[in-house]
C-alpha positions in Angstrom: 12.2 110.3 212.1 13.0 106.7 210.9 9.1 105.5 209.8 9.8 101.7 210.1 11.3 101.9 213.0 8.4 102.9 215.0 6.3 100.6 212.9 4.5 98.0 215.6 3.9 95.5 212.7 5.3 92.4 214.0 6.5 91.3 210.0 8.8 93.9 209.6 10.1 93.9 213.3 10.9 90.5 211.8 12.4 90.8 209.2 14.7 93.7 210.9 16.0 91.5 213.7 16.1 88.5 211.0 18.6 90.7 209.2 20.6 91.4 212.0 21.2 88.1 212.8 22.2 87.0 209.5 25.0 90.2 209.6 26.4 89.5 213.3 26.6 86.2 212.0 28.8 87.2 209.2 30.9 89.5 211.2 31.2 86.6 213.8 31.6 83.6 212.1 33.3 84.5 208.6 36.6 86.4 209.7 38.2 83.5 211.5 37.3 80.9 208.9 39.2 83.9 206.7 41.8 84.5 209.2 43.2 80.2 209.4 42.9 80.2 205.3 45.4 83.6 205.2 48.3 82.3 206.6 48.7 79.3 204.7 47.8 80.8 201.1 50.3 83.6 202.2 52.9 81.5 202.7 51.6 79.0 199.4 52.3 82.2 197.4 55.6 83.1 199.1 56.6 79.7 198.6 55.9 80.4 194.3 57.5 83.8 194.7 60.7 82.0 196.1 60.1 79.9 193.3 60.4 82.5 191.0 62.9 84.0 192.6 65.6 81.1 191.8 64.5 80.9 187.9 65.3 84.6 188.1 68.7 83.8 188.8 69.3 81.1 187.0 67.7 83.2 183.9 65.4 80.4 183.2 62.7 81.4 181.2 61.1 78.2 180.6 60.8 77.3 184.3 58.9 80.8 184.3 56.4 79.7 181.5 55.7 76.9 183.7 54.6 79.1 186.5 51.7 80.6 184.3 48.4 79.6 183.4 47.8 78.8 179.5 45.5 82.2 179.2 48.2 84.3 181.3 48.3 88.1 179.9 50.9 90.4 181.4 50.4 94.4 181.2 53.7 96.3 180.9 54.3 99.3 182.0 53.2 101.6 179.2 49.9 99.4 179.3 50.4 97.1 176.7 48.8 93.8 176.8 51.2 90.8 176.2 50.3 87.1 176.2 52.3 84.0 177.4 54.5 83.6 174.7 55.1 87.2 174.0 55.7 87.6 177.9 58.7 84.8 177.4 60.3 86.1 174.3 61.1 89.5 176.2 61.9 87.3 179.4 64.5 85.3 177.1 65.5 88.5 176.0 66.7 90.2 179.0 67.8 87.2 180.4 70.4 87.2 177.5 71.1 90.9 177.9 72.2 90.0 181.5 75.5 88.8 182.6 74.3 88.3 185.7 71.4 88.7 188.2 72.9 88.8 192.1 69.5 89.4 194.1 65.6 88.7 193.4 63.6 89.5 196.2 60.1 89.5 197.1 57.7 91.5 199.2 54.2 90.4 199.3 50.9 92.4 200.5 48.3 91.0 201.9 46.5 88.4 199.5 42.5 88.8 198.6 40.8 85.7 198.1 38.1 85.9 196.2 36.1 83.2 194.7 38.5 80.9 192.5 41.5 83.9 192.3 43.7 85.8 194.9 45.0 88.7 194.1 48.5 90.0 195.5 50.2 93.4 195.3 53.4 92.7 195.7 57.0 94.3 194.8 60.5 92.7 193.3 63.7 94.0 194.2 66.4 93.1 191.4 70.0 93.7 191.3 71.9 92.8 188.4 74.8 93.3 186.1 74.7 94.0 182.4 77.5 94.8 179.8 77.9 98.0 178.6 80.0 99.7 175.4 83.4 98.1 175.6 82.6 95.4 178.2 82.1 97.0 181.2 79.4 96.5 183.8 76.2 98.3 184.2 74.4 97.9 187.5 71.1 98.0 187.1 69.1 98.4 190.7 64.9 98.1 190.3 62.6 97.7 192.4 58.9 96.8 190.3 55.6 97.1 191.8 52.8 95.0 190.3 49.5 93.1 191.2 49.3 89.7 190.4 46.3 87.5 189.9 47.1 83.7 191.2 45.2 80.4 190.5 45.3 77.1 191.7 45.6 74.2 189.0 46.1 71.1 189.8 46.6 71.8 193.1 49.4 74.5 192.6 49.6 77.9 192.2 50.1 79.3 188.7 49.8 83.0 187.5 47.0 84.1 185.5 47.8 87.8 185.4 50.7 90.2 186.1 50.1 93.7 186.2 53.0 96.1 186.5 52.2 99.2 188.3 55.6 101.0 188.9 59.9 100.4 187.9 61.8 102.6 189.7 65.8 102.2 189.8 68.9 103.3 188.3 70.5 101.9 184.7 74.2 102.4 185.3 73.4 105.0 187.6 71.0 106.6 186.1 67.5 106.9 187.8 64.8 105.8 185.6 61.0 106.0 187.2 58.0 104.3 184.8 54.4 104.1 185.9 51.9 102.1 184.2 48.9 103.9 181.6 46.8 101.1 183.0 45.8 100.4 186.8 
């Protein structure tokens, strides 16, 4: 039935009970160590998302920049790649296209650490108002799923990559639903 395991040699008993050592000491030892780091880098990147959040509002666009690292690339939602700078020239844009942005809100997923990055699917909530023909207001409700990729530099979080999965919403009422090419 299993060949090795009915093996007497005493070199591969060996090396079978040395291996599961080494994996019940992985499942014992690693998830707390994992477990105390969690809460605090969840909270770190709530903290930036907060962060975010208020330059949102305030339509600040250059506090944004600052929140990204200087090889940040952002994928849009019909998959096209966009560095830093091209990023902020559509921020700046929109920004200007608003009158005003009432509520920015995010909701984080669990964050992956792993090795020097830690990824986060997470979603924005935006309300805001824009003008329309004539001057009148346009609601725009979204709600944007994306998956960023966070590093720490100089010993605070800044965004390497933003990855935008999903807008759904309504433009002045009407429903508009875009899912990314790229995943």
């Amino acid at each position: 039935m299993f060949p090795l395991a009915q093996t007497r040699h005493p070199l591969v008993r060996t090396h079978f009970v040395l291996r599961i050592h080494v994996i019940a000491a992985l499942f014992l030892f690693s998830p707390p160590a994992l477990r105390a780091q969690a809460p605090d880098l969840r909270a770190d990147l709530q903290a930036a998302y907060n962060r975010q959040a208020e330059l949102f509002r305030q339509k600040d666009a250059s506090g944004l920049r600052n929140w990204t690292t200087t090889d940040y690339v952002g994928y849009r939602p019909d998959g096209k790649k966009m560095t830093r700078d091209q990023e902020m020239a559509v921020a700046r844009r929109q920004f200007a296209a608003l009158r005003e942005i009432r509520v920015v809100e995010y909701t984080l997923g669990d964050p992956e650490l792993r090795v020097n990055e830690v990824y986060v699917t997470a979603n924005r909530k935006l309300v805001a108002l824009a003008d329309g023909p004539r001057k009148a207001s346009i609601r725009i409700n979204s709600t944007t799923q994306f998956r960023d990729v966070w590093v720490q530099e100089g010993g605070k979080w800044r965004l390497r990559r933003h990855t935008v999965l999903s807008v759904m919403g309504t433009v002045g009422g009407k429903r508009v639903n875009w899912r990314t090419k790229r995943r």
